[in-house]
N, C-alpha and C positions, 0 to 999 in steps of 0.2 A: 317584500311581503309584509300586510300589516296582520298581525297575530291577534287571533282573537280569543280569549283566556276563557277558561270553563265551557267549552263548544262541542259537542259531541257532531258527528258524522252519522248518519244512518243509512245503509247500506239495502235495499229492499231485497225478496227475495223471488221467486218463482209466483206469478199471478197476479204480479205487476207491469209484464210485458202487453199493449196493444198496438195497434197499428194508429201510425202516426208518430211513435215515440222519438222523440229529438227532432223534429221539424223545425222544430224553429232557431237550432242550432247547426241543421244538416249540412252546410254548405259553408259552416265556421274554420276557417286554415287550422284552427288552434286545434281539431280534435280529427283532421283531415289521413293524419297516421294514422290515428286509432283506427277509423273505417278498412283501409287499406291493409293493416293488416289482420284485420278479424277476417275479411273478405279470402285472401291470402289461406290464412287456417281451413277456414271454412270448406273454401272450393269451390264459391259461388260470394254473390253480391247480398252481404247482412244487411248491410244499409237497405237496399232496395225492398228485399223483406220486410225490415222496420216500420220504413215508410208507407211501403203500398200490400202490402201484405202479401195473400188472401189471411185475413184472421188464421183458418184455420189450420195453416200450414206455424203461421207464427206464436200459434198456442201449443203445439207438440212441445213436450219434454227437450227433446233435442235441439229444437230450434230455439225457444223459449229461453233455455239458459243463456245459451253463446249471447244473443239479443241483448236480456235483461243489464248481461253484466259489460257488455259493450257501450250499452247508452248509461250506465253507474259511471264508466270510468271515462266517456265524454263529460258527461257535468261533473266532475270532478275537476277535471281540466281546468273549466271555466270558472269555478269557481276558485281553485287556483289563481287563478291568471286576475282576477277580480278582486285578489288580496285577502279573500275570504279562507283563514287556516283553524283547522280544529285543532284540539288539542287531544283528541282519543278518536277512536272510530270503531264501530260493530257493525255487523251484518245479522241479518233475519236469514239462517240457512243456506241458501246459495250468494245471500249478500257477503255474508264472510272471506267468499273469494275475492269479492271486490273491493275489501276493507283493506284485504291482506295486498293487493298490487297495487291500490290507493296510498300505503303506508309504508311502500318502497322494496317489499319484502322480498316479493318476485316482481319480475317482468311482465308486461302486460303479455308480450304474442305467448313465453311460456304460460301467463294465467288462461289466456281464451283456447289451449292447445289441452290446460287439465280441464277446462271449463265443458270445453266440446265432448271429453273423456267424460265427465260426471253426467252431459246428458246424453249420451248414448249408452252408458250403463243405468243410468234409471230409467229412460224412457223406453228398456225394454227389457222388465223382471218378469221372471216367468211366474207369474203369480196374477189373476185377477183382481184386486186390488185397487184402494181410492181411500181417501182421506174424508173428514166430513168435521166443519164446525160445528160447535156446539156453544150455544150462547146464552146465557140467561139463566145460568145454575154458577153457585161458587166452583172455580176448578176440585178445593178439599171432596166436594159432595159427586161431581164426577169421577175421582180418582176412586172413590169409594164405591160408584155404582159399578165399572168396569173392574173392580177387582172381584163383586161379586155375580160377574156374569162367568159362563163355559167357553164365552166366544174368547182365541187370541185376538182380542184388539189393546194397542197400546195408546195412550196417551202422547202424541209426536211433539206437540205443541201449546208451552205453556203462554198465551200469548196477551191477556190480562185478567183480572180477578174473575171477571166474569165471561171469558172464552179460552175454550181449550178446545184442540182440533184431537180428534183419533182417528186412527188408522189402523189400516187392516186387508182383507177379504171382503170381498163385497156382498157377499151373505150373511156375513158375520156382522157388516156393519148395519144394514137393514134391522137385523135383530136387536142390535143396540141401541138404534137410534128410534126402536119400540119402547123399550122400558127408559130408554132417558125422556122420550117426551111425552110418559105417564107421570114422569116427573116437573112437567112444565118446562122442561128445556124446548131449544128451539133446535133445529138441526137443520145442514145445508151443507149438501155435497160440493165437494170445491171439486175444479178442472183440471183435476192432475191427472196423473197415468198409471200411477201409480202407489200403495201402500208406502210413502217416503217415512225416515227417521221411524222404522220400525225395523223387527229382527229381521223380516224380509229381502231388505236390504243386504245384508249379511255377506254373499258370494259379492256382490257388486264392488262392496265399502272394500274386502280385500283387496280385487284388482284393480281399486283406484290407489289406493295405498300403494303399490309397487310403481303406479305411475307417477306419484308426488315423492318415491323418492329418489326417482331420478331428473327432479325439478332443481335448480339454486335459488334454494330459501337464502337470503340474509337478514341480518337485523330490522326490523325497522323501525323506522325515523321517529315515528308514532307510537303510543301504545294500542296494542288491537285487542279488545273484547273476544276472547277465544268461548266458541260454543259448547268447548266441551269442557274445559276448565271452568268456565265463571268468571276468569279476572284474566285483568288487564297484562297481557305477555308481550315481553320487549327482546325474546330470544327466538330466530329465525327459526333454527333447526327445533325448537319446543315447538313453534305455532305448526311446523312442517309434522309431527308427530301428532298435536293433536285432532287437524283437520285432517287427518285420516281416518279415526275415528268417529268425524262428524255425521255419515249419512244413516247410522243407527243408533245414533245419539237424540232425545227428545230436546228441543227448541225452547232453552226456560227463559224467553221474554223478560217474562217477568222479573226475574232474578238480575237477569242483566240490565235493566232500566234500574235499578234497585243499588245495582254496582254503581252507575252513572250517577248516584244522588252522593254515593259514599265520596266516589272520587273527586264531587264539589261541582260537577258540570251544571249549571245554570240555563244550558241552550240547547237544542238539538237542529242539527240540519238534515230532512230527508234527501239523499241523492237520488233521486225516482222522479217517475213523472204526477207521481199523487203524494197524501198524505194519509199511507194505511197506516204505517209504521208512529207516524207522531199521534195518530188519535190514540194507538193501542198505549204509548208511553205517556199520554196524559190523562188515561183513565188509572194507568198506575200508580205516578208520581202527578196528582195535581197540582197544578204551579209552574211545574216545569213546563218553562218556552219553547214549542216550537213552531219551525218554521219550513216550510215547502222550499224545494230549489227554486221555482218561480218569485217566493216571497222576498230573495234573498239577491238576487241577481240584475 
């Protein structure tokens, strides 16, 4: 393998799953396990859902996750195999998972066994509930508007200086996204299921926590960006404690591209099929390179 110094991994997270994803790898021996056994977990044919969908079965919470992080840890593979090695890795929320079996920590059929676990406890909180970008206000000036509103909405997502997602109620959130876009903000409901990375979450984050800990975390090879620490963790059983934590934990983006500048990384690699995660890290840190999995391959 030839090592490539200062590289970061980018790991995407939940609403970067569409139909089509990995076609042009789908039939590659090198990631031929992996299908086989997400498939296996699953109970039915991921692949076939990836590929031919319908959308809107491939968009549910449940399905969406298992997907997302199936087609992460195929181009991971390949690029593996390509010679292409990073030197750290992060994940955007449910990319985390895919940082953490990327980075040798756990196994993959145990990753897509908690994977399939985290989406069927989120995609079905008992709570009406949705998430909603907010763009074009400094995140300080939104932290500020939501703290003085009555609505529980939290801040989920710090994801760069000038976008931060909240989350909530979905009355709650109409009302706030009244007084944010008196404020000139912009706002746009994203396709989730649910109120994620808020207190909401709370009964769910428990019973995944019992289920990660009867996972075997070991070290990994890698240092992994933990979502809920901030910095770079090289001890299994810590990443295993923190990412229990994660699904009522807020998403600081920001903060962790911020880590990426400290630790000297110079490059980024998205393992997804787009480039949401490298625009949001080069409005952060400008200068910083990156590059798409297609860019790199």
């Amino acid at each position: 393998m030839i090592a490539v110094a200062k590289t970061a991994f980018l790991f995407p997270g939940q609403g970067s799953q569409q139909v089509g994803m990995g076609e042009s790898f789908s039939e590659d021996p090198r990631v031929a396990t992996l299908y086989e056994t997400a498939g296996e977990v699953m109970g039915f044919d991921l692949k076939e859902l990836m590929l031919e969908g319908p959308e809107e079965q491939l968009s549910r919470t449940e399905y969406a996750q298992p997907a997302i992080f199936t087609d992460s840890l195929a181009r991971y593979e390949i690029l593996r195999d390509k010679g292409i090695e990073p030197s750290c890795m992060l994940g955007h929320s449910l990319g985390e998972f895919s940082a953490i079996v990327a980075s040798g920590a756990l196994s993959f059929r145990e990753g897509i066994e908690l994977v399939k676990k985290r989406g069927e406890l989120t995609g079905n909180i008992d709570v009406k509930g949705s998430m909603v970008a907010v763009l074009g206000a400094d995140y300080a000036k939104v932290e500020e508007l939501v703290d003085q509103m009555d609505e529980p909405v939290t801040i989920a997502n710090y994801n760069s200086p000038q976008q931060v997602v909240i989350s909530g109620r979905e009355d709650h959130l109409d009302r706030s996204c009244k007084r944010l876009r008196s404020e000139n903000a912009r706002c746009i409901e994203l396709d989730v299921t649910g109120p994620f990375h808020s207190a909401f979450m709370d009964e769910a984050e428990k019973e995944l926590e019992g289920f990660i800990e009867g996972c075997n975390f070991s070290d990994p090879d890698l240092p992994v960006l933990s979502g809920v620490s901030g910095s770079f963790e090289r001890d299994g059983e810590r990443l295993a404690k923190l990412l229990a934590r994660q699904m009522t934990h807020p998403v600081m983006w920001v903060n962790y591209v911020q880590s990426l500048k400290d630790f000297g990384v110079d490059r980024t690699v998205e393992v997804g099929p787009d480039k949401t995660l490298t625009k949001l890290t080069e409005r952060t840190v400008p200068g910083l390179e990156g590059k798409s999995f297609a860019e790199v391959i």
